[in-house]
C-alpha positions in Angstrom: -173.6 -35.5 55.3 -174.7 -36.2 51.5 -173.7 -39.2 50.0 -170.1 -39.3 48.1 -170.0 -40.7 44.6 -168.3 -43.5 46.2 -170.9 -43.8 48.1 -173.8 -44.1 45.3 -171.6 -46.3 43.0 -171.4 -49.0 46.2 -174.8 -48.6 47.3 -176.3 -49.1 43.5 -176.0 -52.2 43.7 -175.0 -53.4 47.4 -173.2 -56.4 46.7 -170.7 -58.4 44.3 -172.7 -61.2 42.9 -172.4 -60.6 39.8 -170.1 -58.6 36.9 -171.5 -55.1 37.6 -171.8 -55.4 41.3 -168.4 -56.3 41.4 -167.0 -53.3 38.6 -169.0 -50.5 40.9 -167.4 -51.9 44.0 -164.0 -51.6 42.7 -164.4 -48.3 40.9 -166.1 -46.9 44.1 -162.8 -48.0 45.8 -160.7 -46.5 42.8 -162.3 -43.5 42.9 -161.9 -43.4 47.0 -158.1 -43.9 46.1 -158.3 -40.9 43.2 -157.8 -43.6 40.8 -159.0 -43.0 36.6 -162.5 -43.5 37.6 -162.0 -39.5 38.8 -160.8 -38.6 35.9 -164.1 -40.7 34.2 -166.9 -39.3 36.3 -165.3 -35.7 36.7 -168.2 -33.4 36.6 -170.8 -36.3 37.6 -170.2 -35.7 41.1 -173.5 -34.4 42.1 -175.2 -35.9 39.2 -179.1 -37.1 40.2 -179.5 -40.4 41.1 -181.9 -40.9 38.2 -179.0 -39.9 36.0 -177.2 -43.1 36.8 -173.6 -42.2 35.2 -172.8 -45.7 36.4 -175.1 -47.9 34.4 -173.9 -45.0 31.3 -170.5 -45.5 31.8 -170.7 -49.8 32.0 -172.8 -49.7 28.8 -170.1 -48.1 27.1 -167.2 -50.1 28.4 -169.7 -52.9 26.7 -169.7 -51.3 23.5 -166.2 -51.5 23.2 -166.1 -55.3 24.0 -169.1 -55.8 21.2 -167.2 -54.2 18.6 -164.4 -56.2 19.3 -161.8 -53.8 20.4 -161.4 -55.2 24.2 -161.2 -58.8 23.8 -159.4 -59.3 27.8 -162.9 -58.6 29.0 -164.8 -61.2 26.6 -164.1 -63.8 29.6 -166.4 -62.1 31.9 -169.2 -61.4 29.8 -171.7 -64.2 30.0 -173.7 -63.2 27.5 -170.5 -63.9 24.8 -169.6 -66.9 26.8 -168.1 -65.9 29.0 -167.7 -67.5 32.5 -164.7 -66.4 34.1 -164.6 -65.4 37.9 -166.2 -61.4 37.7 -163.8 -60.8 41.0 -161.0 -61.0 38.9 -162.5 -58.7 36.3 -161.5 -55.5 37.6 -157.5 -56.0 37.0 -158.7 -55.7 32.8 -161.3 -53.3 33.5 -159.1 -50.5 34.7 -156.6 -50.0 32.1 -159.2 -50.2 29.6 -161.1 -47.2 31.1 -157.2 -45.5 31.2 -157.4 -46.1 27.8 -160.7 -45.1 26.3 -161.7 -42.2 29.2 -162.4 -39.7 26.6 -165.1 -42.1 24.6 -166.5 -43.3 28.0 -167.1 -39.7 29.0 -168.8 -39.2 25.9 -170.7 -42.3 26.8 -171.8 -40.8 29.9 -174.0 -38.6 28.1 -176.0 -41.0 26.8 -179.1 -42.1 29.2 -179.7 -45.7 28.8 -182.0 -47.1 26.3 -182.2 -50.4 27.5 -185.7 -51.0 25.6 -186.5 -54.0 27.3 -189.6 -55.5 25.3 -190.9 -57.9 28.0 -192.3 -54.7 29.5 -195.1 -54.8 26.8 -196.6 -56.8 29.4 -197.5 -53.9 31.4 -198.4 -52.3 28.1 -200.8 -55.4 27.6 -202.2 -55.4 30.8 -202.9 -51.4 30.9 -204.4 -51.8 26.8 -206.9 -55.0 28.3 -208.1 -53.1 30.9 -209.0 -49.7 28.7 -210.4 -51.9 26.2 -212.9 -53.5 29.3 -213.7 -49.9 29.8 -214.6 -48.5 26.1 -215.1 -51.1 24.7 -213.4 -50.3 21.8 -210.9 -52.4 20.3 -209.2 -50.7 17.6 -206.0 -49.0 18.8 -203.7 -46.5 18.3 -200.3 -46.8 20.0 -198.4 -43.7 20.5 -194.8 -43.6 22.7 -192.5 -41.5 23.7 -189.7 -42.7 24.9 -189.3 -45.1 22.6 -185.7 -45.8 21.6 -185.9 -48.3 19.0 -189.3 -48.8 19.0 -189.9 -52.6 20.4 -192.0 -51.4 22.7 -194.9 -50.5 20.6 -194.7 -54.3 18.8 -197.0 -56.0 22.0 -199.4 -57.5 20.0 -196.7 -59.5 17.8 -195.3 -60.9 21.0 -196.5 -63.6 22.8 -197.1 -63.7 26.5 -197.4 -66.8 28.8 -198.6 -65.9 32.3 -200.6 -67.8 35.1 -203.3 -69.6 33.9 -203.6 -67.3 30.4 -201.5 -66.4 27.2 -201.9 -63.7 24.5 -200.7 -63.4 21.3 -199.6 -64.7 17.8 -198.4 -69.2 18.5 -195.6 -68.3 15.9 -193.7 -65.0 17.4 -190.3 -64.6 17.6 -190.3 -63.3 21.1 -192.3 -65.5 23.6 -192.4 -63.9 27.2 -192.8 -66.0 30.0 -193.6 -66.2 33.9 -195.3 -62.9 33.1 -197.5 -63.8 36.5 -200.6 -62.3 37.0 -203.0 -65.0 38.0 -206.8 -64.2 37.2 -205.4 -62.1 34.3 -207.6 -62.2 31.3 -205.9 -60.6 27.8 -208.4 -58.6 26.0 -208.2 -59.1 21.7 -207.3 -56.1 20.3 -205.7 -55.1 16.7 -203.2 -52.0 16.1 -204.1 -50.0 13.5 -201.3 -47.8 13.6 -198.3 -47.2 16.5 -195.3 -44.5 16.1 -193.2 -42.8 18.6 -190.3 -40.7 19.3 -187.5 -40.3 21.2 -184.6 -38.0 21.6 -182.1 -40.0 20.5 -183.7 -42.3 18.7 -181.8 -45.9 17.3 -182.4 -48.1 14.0 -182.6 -51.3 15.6 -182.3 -52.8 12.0 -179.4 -51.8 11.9 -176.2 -53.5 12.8 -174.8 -50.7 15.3 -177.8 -49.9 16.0 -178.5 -53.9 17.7 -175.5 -53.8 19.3 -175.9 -50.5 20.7 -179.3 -51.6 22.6 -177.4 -54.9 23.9 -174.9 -52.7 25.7 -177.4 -51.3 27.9 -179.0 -55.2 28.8 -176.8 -56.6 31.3 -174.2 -59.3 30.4 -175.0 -62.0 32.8 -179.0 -61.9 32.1 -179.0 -64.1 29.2 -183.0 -64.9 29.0 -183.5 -60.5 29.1 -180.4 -61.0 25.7 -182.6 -63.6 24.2 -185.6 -61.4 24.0 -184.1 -58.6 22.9 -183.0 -61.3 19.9 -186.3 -61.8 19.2 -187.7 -58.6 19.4 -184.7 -57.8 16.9 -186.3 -60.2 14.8 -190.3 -58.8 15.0 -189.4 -55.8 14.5 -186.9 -56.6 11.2 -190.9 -58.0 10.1 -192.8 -55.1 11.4 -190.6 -51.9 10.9 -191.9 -49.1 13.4 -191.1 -45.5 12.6 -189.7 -43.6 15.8 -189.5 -39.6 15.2 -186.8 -37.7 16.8 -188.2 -34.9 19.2 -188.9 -34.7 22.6 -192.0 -36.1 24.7 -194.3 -33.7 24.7 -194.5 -31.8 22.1 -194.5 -34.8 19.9 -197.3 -36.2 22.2 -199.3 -33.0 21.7 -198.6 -33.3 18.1 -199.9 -36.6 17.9 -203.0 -35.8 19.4 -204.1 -33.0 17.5 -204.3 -35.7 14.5 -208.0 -36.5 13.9 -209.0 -40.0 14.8 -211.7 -42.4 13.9 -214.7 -42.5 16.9 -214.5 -46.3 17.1 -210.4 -45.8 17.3 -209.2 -46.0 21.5 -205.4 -43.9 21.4 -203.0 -45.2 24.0 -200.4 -43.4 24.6 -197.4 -45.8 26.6 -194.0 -45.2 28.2 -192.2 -47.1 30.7 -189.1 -46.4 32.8 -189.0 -43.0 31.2 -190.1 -40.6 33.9 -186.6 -41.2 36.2 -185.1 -39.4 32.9 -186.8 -37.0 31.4 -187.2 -33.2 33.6 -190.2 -33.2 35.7 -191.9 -30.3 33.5 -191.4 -32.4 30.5 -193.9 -35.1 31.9 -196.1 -32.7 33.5 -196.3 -31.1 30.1 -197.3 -34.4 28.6 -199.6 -35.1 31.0 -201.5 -31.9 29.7 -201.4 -32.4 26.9 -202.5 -36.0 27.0 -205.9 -34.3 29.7 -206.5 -31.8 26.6 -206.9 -34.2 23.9 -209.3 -36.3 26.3 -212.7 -34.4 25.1 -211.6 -34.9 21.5 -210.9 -38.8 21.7 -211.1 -41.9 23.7 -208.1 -41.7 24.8 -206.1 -44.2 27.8 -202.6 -43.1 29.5 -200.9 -46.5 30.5 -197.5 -46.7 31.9 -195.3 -48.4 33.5 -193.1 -46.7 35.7 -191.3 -46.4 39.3 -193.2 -45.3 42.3 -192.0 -42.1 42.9 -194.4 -38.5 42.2 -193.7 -36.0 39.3 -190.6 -34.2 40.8 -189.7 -35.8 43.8 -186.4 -36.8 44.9 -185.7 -40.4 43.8 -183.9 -42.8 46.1 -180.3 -43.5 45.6 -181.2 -47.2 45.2 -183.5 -48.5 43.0 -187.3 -49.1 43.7 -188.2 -52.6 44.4 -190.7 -52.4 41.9 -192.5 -50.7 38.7 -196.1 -49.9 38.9 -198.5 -50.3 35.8 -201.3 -47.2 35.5 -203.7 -46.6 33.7 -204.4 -43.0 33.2 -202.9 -42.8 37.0 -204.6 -45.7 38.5 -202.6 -48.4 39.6 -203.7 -51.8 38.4 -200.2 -53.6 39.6 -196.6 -53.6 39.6 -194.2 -55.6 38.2 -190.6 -56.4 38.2 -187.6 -53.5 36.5 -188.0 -55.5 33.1 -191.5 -57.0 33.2 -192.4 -59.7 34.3 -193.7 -61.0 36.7 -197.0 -58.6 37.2 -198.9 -58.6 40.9 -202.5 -57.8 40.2 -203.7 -55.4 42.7 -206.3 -57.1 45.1 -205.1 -60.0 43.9 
């Protein structure tokens, strides 16, 4: 028998250590009892599990906390200050949902965009290792997928791994315990980066801030930290993110002429569990095509599932870097740390 909704929202998760473990348990249990969250997830039943209405559904409910319009729920939410007890959190949680059903169904629409920027480390490891391989070390840094952009801002971040660092002593975002041992950062300089996204936000914006922070998790305060000071690099270092879809902007992109001694990368990560299987493989192509024009590296960072196949109902227990489909590693959901394969 196929699993229930019930079933999924219970399973995403497994257990009630924290907020969100706790709010899928209960509304698995609600839903059970043809509580509101039926009337919420109506239509979602048989939704994929990449779809993950759940994690759509809590970022909205945090939306209407940021904007200050559900202040009962401020004690649970860590990253406000929060520190009440996220078993009691439920009893406030429900009536709001009663309340606001139509706005969180709209929310459910919305894939998340959480835009983590501490996965620029896969970004940095994939770049390093082209760069070995061409030689060249002026890049162009194409992504779609790109939400808000932070991901195409590695080099103005600063990484601190195992025995190396890379990147600017004064930026605003420093990642640690990136891992890695026996690592070794490649220089390299951006000459120009731009992507695109279907929905994309204006992080320099004030909704447009507090619209990425619903999608970070309220009890992860280092992962609300970085996105600070991404916010910040990117308020010095606007990036322009085109609204269209993957790939025919990518194909776009790369019928642009390009210096010889120029290496384009073009970079996604945690996209693929989104986007429809024939929208990758269309990328892909288009990304092979362009190879005999360019130098030209494919690095992502993504989960290890194939093109088309059924993903789990729970989530992987790790991303894998590639580089134009080799694996050089995996790493944790939002970065750090990165395993070295043969390491």
């Amino acid at each position: 028998m196929s699993a229930t909704l019930s079933d999924r929202l219970r399973a995403h998760f497994g257990h009630r250590d924290h907020l969100y473990g706790v709010l899928l348990a209960e509304m698995a249990d609600d839903w059970d009892g043809g509580g509101v969250t039926r009337e919420l997830f109506e239509g979602w039943e048989d939704a994929e599990p990449r779809q993950v209405p759940q994690l759509r559904a809590l970022a909205g409910l945090f939306r209407i906390l940021l904007r200050g319009d559900a202040p009962q729920l401020a004690p649970f939410y860590a990253s406000i200050g929060g520190d009440a007890d996220p078993e009691e959190a439920w009893a406030a949680v429900r009536p709001l949902i009663a309340a606001h059903v139509d706005e969180l169904r709209e929310a459910l629409a919305e894939a998340p965009q959480t835009n983590e920027p501490a996965r620029t480390v896969a970004l940095l490891v994939g770049v390093s290792e082209a760069v070995r391989r061409t030689g060249l070390r002026r890049v162009r840094l194409l992504e779609p997928g790109a939400s808000a952009g932070l991901g195409l801002l590695v080099d103005r971040y600063r990484f601190v791994g195992d025995g190396w660092s890379a990147g600017p002593g004064n930026a605003a975002l420093v990642v640690d315990g990136c891992g890695a041992a026996g690592f070794v950062p490649e220089p390299f300089e951006v000459v120009w980066r731009r992507g695109c996204d279907v929905a994309p936000v204006d992080a320099s914006s004030e909704d447009g801030a507090t619209y990425l922070r619903s999608f970070v998790w309220p009890w992860m305060l280092e992962r609300h930290g970085r996105l600070d000071g991404a916010l910040a690099t990117l308020r010095e270092e606007p990036v322009v993110v085109d609204r269209a879809r993957a790939a025919e902007w990518v194909e776009r992109q790369l019928a642009e002429p390009v210096a010889d001694d120029v290496l384009t990368v073009v970079w996604h990560s945690v996209t693929r569990m989104y986007w429809p299987p024939e929208e990758t493989r269309e990328m892909t192509a288009a990304i092979d095509a362009a190879r005999a024009r360019m130098p030209l590296a494919h690095v992502a960072m993504e989960a290890p599932w194939g093109v088309g196949g059924a993903a789990p109902a729970a989530a992987p227990p790790h991303q894998q870097i590639e580089l134009d489909g080799e694996v050089l590693g995996t790493c944790a959901h939002h970065g750090p740390p990165v395993e070295l394969t043969g390491r």
